[in-house]
C-alpha positions in Angstrom: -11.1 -0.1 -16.9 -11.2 -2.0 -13.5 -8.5 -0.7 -11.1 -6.4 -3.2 -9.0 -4.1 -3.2 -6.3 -0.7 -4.5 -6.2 0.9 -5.7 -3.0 4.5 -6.7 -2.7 7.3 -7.5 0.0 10.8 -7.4 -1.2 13.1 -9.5 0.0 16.6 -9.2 -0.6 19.5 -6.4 0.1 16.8 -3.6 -0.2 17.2 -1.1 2.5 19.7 1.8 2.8 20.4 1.5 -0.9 17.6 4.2 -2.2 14.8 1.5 -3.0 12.2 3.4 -1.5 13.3 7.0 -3.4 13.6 5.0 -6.6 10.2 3.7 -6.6 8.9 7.0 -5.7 11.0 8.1 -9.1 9.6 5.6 -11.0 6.0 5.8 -9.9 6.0 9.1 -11.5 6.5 7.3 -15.0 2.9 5.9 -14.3 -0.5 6.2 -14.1 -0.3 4.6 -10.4 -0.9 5.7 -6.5 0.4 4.1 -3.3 3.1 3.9 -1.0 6.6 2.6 0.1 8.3 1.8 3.2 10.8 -0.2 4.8 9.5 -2.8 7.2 11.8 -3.4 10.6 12.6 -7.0 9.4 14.8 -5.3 6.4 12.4 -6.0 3.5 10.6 -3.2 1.8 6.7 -3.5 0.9 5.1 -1.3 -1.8 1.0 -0.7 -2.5 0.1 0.3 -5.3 -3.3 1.0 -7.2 -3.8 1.5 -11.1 -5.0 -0.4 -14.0 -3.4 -4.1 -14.2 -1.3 -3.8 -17.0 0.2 0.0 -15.9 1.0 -1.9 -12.0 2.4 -4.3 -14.0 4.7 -2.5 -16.4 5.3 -0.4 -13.2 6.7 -3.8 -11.4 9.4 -4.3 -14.1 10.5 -0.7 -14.1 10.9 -1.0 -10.9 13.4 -3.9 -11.2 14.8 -2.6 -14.5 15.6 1.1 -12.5 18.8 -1.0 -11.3 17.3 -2.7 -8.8 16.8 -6.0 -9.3 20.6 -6.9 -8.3 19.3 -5.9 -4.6 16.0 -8.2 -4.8 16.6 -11.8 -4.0 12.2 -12.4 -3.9 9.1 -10.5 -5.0 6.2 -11.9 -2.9 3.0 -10.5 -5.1 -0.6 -10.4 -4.0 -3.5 -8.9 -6.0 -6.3 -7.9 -5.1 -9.2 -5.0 -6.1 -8.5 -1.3 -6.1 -9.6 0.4 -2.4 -9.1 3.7 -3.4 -7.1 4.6 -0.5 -4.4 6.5 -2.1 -3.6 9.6 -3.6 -0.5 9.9 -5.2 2.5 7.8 -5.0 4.7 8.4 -1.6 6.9 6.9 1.1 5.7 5.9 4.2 8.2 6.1 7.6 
């Protein structure tokens, strides 16, 4: 299977109310690898690496995890896997 990468910023109210820890959380659920962090403007961006369909699926848990109160917009880029990662963490 081809591997991807999944790019998004969050927009919304998405820092100081445990985004970052509860896409860590969730990223366990999956076979997936990347990183989270808070951006100084107040939106949070997340890279992650997998199969499409598992980044996917990992997307919607992410907003089903009670989150999706908090996000106002998803902006989502795709691109091909870089194999940067290994496992799934936050970034300062």
């Amino acid at each position: 299977m081809e591997r991807h990468r999944l790019h998004v910023i969050y927009e919304g109210h998405v820092q100081g109310v445990g985004f970052r820890y509860t896409a860590r959380k969730v990223a366990a659920g999956f076979e997936v690898v990347g990183i989270v962090r808070n951006l100084d403007d107040g939106r949070v961006e997340l890279v992650a690496e997998g199969e499409r369909v598992e980044l996917e699926d990992f997307q919607s848990a992410i907003r089903d995890a009670g989150l999706a109160g908090f996000i106002r917009r998803e902006n989502t880029a795709w691109s091909m896997a870089e194999n940067s990662f290994r496992g799934f963490e936050i970034v300062r």
